[in-house]
N, C-alpha and C positions, 0 to 999 in steps of 0.2 A: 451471512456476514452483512452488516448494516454499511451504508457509503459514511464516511468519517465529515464530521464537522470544518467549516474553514480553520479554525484555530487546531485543530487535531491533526488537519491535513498537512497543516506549515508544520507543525510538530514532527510530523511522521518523515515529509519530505528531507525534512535539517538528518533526520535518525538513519533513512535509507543513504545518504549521501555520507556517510561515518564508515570509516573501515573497523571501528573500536567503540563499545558504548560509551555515553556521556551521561552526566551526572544534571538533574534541571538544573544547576546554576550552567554549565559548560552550554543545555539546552537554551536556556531562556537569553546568553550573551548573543547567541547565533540567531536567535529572531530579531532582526533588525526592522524588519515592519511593526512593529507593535511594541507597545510601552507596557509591559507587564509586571505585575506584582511576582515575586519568584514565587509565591503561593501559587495563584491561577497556573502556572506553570507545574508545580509538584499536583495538583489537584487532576490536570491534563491527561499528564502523565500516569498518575494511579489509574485512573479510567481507563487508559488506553491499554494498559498493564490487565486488570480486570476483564475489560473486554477480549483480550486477548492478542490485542496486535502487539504488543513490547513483552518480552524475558527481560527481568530486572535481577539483579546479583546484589549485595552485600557490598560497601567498598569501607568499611571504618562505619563512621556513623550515617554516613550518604546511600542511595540506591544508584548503582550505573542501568541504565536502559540500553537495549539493543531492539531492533526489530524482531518477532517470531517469525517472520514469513520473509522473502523478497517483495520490492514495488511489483514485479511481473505475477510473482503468484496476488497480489491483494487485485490487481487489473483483472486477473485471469478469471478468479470470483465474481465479481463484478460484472464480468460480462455472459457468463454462468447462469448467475442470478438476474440479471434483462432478460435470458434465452426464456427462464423458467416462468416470466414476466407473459411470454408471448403465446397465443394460444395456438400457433402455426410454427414449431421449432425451425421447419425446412424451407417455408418460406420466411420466418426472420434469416436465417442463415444467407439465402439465395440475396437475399437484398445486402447484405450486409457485403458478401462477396462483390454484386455489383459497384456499389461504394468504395471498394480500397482501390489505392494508385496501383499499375501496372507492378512496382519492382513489390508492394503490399501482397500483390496477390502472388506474386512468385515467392515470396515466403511464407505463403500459405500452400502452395503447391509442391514446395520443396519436404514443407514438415509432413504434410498427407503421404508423400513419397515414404517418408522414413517410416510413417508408422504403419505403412503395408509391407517393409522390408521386415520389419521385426517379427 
């Protein structure tokens, strides 16, 4: 999975914050930073559809987008794919452990908890 462009990002961000898909006109009102063509907008969009981050449906003559994934699962990839980045998995791991806040890493020890319970 490739890291998404700034304009794909604000895209994705507007789609992940929707409880119901939106259509790029409903998308493109919701980018209030940028002055878009509602093309570049539908173009975004197909891409992102293509690529695989948005399920698009049918609504009349419009496509409604939703996200395929959650923002946690696209973060989870992501950092996945840094691990696979690394030629030391346990020492990026080790370091990275070092780095989070105290109540970060108790929710990192809470979930290792669960998945030795299972």
């Amino acid at each position: 999975m490739k890291g998404l462009g700034d304009l794909e990002r604000s895209i994705m961000d507007i789609l992940w914050a929707q409880s119901a898909p939106l259509t790029a006109r409903e998308v493109g009102r919701l980018i209030q930073d940028r002055d878009l063509a509602p093309t570049t907008v539908m173009t975004v969009l197909d891409r992102l559809s293509r690529k695989g981050f948005l399920n698009r449906t049918r609504d009349g003559r419009a496509w409604r987008y939703e996200p395929a994934e959650s923002r946690d699962a696209y973060v989870t990839e992501l950092m996945l794919e840094a691990l696979d980045l690394t030629g030391d998995r346990s020492a990026a791991l080790t370091r990275f452990a070092q780095a989070v806040s105290g109540s970060e890493a108790e929710i990192l020890r809470r979930a290792l908890m669960e998945l030795e319970e299972q």
